[in-house]
mmCIF file as Biopython writes it, N, C-alpha, C and O atoms, coordinates in Angstrom:
data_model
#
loop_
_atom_site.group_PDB
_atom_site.id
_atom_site.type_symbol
_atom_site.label_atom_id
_atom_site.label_alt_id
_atom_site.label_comp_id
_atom_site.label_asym_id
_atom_site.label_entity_id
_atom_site.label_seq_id
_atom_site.pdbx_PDB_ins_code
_atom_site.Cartn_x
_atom_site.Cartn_y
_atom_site.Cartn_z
_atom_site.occupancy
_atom_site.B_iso_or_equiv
_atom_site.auth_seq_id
_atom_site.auth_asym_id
_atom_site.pdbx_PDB_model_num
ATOM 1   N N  . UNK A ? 1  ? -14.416 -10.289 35.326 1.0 0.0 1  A 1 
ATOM 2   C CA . UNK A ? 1  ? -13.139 -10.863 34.897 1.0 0.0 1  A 1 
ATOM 3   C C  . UNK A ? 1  ? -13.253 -11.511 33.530 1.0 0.0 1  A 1 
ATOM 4   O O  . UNK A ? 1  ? -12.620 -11.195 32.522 1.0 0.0 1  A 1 
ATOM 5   N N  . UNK A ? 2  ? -13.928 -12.221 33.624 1.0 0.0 2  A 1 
ATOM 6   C CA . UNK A ? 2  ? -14.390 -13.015 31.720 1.0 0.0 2  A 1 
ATOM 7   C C  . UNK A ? 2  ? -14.469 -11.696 30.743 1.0 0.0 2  A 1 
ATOM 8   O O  . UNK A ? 2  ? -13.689 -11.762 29.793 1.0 0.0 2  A 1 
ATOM 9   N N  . UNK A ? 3  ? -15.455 -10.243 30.825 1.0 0.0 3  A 1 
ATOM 10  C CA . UNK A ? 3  ? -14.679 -9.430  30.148 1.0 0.0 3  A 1 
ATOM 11  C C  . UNK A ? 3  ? -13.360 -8.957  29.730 1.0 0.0 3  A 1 
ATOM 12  O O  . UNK A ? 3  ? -12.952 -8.445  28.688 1.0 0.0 3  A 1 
ATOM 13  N N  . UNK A ? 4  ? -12.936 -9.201  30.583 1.0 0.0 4  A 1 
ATOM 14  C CA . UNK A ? 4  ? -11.462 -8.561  30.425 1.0 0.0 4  A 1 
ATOM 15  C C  . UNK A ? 4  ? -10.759 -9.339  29.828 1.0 0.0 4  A 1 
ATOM 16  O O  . UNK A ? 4  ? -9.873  -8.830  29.141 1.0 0.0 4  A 1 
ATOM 17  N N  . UNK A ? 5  ? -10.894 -11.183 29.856 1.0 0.0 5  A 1 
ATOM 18  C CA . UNK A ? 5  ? -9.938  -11.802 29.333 1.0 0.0 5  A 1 
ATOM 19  C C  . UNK A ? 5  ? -10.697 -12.030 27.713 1.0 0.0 5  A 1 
ATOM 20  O O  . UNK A ? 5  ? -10.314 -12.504 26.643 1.0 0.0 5  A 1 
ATOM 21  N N  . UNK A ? 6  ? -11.439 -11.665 28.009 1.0 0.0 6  A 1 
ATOM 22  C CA . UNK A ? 6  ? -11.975 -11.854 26.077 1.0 0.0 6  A 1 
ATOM 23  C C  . UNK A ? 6  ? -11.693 -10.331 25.137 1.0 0.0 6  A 1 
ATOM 24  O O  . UNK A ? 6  ? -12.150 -10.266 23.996 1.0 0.0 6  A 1 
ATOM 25  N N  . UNK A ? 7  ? -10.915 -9.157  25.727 1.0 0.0 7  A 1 
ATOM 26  C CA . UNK A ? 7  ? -10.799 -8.207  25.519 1.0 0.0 7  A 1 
ATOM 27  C C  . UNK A ? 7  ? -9.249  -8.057  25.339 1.0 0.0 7  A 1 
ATOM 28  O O  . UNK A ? 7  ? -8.615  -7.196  24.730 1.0 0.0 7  A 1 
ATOM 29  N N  . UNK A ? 8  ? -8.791  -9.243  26.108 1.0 0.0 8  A 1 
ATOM 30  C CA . UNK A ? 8  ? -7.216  -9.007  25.619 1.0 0.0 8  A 1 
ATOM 31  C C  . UNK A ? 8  ? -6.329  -9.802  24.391 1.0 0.0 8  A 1 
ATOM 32  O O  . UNK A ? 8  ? -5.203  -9.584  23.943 1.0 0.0 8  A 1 
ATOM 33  N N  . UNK A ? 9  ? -7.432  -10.892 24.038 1.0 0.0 9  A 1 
ATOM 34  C CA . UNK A ? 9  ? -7.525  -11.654 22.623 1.0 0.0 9  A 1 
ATOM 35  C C  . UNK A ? 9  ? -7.463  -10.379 21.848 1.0 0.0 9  A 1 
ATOM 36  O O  . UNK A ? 9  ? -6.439  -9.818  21.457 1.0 0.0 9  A 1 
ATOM 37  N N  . UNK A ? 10 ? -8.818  -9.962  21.664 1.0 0.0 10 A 1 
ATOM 38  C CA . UNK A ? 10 ? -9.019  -9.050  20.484 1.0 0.0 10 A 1 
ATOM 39  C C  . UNK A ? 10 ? -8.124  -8.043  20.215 1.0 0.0 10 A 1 
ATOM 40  O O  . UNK A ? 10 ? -7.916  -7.614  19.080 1.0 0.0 10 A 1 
ATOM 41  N N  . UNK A ? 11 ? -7.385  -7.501  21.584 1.0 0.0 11 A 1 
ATOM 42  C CA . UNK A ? 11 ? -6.670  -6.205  21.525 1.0 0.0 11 A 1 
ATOM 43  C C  . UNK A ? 11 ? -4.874  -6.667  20.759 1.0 0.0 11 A 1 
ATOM 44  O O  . UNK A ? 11 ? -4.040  -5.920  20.247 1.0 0.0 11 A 1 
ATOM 45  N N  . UNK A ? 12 ? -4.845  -8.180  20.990 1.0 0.0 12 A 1 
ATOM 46  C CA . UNK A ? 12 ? -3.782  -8.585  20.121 1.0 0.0 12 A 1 
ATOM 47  C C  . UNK A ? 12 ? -3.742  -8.978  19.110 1.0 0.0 12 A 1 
ATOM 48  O O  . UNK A ? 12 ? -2.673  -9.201  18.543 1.0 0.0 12 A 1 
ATOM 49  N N  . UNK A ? 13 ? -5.428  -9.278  18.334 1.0 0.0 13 A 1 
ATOM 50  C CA . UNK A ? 13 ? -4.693  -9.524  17.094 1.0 0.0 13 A 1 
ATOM 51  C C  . UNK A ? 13 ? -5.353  -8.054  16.211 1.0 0.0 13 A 1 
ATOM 52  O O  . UNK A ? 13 ? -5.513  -8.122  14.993 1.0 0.0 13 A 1 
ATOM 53  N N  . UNK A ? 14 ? -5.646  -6.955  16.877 1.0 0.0 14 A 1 
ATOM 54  C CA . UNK A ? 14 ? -6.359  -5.839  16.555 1.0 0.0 14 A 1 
ATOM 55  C C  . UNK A ? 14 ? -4.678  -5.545  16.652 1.0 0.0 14 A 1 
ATOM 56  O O  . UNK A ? 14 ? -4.418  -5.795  15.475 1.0 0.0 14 A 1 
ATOM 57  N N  . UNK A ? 15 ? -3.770  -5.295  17.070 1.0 0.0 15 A 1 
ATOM 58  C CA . UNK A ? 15 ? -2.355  -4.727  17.455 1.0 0.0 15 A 1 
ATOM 59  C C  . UNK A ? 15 ? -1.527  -5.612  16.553 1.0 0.0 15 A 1 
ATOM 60  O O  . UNK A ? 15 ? -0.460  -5.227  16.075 1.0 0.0 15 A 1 
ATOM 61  N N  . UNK A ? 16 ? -2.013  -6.732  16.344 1.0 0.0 16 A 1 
ATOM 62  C CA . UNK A ? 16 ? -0.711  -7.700  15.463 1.0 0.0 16 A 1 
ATOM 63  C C  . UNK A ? 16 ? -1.791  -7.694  13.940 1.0 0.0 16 A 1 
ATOM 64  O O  . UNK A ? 16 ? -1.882  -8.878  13.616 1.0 0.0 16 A 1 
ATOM 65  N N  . UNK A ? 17 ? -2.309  -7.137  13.303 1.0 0.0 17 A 1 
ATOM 66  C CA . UNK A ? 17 ? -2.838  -6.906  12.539 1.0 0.0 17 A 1 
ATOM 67  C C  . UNK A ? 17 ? -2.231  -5.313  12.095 1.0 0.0 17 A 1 
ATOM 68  O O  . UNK A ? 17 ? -1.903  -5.313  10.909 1.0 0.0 17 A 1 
ATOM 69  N N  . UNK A ? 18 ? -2.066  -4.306  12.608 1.0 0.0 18 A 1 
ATOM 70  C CA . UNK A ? 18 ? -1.762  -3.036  12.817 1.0 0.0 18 A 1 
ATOM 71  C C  . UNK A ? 18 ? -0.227  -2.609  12.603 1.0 0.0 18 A 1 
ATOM 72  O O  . UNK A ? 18 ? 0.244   -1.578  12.123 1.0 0.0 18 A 1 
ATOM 73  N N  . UNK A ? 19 ? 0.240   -3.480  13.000 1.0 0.0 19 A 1 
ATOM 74  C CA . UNK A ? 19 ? 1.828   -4.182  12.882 1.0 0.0 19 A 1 
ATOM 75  C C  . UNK A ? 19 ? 2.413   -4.555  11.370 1.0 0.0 19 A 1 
ATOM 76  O O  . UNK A ? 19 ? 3.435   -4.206  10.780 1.0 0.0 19 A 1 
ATOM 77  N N  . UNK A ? 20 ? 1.182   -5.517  10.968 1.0 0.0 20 A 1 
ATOM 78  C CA . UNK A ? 20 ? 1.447   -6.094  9.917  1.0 0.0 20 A 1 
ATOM 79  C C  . UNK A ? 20 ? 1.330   -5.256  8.580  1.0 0.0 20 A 1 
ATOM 80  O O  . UNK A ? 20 ? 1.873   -5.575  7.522  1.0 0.0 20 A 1 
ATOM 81  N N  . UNK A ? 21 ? 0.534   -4.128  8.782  1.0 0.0 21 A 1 
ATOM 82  C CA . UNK A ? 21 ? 0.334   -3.380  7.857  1.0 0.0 21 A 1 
ATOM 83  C C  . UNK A ? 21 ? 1.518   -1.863  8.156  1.0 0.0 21 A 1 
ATOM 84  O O  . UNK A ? 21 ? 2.131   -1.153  7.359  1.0 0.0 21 A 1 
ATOM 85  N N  . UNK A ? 22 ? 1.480   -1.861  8.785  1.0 0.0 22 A 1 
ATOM 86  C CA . UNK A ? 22 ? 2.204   -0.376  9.002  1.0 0.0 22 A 1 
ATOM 87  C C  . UNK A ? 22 ? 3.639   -0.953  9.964  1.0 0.0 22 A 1 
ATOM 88  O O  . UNK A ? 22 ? 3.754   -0.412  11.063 1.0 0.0 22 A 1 
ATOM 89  N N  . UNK A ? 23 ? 4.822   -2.124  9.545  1.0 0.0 23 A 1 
ATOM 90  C CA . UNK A ? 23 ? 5.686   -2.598  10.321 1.0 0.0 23 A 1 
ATOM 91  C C  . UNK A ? 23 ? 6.674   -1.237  10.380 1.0 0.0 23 A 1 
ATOM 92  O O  . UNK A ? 23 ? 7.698   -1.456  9.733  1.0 0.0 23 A 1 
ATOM 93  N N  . UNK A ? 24 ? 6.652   0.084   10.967 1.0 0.0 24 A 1 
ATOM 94  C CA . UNK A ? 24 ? 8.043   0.857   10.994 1.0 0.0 24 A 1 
ATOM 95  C C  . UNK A ? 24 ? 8.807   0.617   12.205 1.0 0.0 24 A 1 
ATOM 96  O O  . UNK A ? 24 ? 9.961   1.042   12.147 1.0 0.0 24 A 1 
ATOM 97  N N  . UNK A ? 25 ? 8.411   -0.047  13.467 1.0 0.0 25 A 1 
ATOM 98  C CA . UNK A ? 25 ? 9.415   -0.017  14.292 1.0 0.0 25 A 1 
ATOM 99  C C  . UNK A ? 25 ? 9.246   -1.368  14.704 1.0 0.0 25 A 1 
ATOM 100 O O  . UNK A ? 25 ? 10.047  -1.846  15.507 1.0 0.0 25 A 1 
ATOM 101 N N  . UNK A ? 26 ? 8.070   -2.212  14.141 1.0 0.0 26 A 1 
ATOM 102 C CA . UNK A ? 26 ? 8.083   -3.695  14.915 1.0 0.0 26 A 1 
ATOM 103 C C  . UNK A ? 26 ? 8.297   -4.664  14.568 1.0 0.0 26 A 1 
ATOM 104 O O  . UNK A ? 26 ? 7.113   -4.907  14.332 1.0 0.0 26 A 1 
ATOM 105 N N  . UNK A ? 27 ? 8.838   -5.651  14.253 1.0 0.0 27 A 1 
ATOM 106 C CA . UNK A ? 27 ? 9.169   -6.697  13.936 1.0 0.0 27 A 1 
ATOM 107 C C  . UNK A ? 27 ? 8.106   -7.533  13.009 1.0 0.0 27 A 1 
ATOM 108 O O  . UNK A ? 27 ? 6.938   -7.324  13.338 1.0 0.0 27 A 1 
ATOM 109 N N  . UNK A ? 28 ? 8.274   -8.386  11.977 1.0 0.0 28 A 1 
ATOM 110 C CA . UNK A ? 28 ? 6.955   -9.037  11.945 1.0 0.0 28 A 1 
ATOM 111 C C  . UNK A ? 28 ? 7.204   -10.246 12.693 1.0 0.0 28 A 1 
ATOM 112 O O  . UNK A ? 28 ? 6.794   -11.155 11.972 1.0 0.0 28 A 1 
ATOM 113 N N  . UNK A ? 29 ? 7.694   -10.765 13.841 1.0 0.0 29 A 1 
ATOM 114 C CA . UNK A ? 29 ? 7.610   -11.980 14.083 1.0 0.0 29 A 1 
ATOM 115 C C  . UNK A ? 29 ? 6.757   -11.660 15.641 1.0 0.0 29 A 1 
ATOM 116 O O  . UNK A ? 29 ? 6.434   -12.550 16.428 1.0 0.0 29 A 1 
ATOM 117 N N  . UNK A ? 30 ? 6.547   -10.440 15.803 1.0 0.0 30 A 1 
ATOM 118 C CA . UNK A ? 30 ? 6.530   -9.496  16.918 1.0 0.0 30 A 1 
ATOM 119 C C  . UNK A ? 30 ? 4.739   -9.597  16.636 1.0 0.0 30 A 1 
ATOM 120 O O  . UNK A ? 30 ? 3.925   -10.048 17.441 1.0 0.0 30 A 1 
ATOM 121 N N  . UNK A ? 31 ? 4.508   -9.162  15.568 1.0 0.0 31 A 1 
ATOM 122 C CA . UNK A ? 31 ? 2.922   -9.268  14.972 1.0 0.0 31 A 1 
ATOM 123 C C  . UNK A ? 31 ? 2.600   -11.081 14.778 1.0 0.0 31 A 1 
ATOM 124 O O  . UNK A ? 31 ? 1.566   -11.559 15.244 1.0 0.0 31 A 1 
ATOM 125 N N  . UNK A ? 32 ? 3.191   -11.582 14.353 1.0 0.0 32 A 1 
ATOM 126 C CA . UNK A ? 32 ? 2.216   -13.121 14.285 1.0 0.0 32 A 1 
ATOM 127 C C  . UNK A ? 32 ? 2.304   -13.896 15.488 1.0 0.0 32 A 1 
ATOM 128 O O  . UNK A ? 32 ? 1.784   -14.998 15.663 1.0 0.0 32 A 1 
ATOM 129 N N  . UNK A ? 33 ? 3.136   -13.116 16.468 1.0 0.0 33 A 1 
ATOM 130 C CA . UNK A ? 33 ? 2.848   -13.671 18.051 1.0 0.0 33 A 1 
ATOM 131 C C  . UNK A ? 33 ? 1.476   -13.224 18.744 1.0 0.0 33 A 1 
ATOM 132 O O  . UNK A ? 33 ? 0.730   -13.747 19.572 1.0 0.0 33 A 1 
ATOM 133 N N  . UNK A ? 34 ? 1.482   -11.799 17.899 1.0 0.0 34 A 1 
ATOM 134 C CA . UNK A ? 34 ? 0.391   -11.031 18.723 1.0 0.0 34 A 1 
ATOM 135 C C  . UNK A ? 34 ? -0.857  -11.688 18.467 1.0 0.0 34 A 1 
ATOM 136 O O  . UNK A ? 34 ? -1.740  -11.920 19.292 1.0 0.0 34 A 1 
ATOM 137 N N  . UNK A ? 35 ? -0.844  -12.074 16.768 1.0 0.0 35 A 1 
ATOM 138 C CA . UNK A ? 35 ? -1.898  -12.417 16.142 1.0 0.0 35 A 1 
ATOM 139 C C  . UNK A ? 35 ? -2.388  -14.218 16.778 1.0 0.0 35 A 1 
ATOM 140 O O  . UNK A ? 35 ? -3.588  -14.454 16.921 1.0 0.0 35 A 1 
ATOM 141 N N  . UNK A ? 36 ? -1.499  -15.157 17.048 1.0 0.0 36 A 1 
ATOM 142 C CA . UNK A ? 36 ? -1.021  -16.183 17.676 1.0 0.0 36 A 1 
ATOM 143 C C  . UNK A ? 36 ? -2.110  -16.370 18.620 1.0 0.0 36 A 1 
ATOM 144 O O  . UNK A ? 36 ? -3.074  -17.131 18.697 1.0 0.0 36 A 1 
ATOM 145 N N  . UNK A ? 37 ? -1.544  -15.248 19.438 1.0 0.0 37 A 1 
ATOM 146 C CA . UNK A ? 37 ? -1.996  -15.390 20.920 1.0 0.0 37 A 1 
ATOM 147 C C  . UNK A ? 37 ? -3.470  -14.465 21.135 1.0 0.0 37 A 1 
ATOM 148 O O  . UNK A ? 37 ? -3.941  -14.307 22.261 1.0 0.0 37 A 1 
ATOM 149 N N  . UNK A ? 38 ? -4.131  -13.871 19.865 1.0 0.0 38 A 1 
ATOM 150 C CA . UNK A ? 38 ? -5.572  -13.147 19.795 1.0 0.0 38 A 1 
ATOM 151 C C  . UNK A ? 38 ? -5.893  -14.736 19.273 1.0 0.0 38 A 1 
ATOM 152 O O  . UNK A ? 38 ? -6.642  -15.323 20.054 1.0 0.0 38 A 1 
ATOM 153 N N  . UNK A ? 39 ? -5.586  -15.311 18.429 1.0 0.0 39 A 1 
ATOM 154 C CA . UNK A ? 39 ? -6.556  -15.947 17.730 1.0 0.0 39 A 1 
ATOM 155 C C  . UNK A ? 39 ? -6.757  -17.543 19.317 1.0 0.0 39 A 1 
ATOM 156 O O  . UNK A ? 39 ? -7.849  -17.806 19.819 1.0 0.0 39 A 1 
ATOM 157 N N  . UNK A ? 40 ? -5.849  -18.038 19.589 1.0 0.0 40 A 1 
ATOM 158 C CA . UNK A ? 40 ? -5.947  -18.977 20.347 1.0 0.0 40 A 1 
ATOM 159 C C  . UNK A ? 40 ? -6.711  -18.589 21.818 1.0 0.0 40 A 1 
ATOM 160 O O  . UNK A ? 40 ? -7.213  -19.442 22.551 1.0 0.0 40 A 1 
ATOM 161 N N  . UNK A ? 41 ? -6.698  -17.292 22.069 1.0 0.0 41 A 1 
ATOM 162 C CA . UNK A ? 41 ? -7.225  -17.009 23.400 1.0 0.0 41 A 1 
ATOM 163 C C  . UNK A ? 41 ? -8.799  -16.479 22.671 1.0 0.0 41 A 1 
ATOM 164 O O  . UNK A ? 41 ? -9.670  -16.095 23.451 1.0 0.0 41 A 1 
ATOM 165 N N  . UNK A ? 42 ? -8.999  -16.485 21.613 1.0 0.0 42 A 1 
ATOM 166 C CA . UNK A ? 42 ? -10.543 -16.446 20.841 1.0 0.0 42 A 1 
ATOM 167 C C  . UNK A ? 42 ? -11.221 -17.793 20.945 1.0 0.0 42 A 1 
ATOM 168 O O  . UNK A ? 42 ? -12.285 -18.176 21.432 1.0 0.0 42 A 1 
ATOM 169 N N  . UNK A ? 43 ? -10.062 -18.462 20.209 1.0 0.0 43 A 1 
ATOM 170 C CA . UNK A ? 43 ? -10.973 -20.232 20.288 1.0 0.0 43 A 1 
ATOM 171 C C  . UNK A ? 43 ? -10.653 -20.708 21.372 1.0 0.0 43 A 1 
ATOM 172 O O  . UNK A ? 43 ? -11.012 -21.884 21.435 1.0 0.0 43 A 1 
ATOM 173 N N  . UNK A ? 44 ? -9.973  -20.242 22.570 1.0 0.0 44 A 1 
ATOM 174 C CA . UNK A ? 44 ? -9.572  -21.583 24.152 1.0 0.0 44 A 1 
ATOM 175 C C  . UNK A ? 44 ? -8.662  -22.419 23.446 1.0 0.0 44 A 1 
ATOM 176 O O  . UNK A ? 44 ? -8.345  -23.412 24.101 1.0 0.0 44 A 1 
ATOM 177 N N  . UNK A ? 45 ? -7.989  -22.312 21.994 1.0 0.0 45 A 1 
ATOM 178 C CA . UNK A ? 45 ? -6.985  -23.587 21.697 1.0 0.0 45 A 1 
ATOM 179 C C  . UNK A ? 45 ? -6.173  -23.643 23.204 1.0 0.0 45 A 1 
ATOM 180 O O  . UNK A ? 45 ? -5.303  -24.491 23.405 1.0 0.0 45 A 1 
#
């Protein structure tokens, strides 16, 4: 289980990073949530 939850950080700000560069259908407020919620579930904020 600890894999998995340290795998779903990365996969959001790997996706809100991806967003930010190539925005054609997503929002950017859509990407700095993603990025938000990779970076805080990285440090336990």
């Amino acid at each position: 289980m600890t894999i998995h939850l340290e795998i779903v950080p990365i996969l959001s700000l790997i996706a809100g990073i991806a967003i930010l560069i190539v925005p054609r259908l997503l929002s950017y407020i859509v990407a700095i949530y993603l990025i938000v919620v990779g970076v805080t579930g990285l440090f336990n904020l």
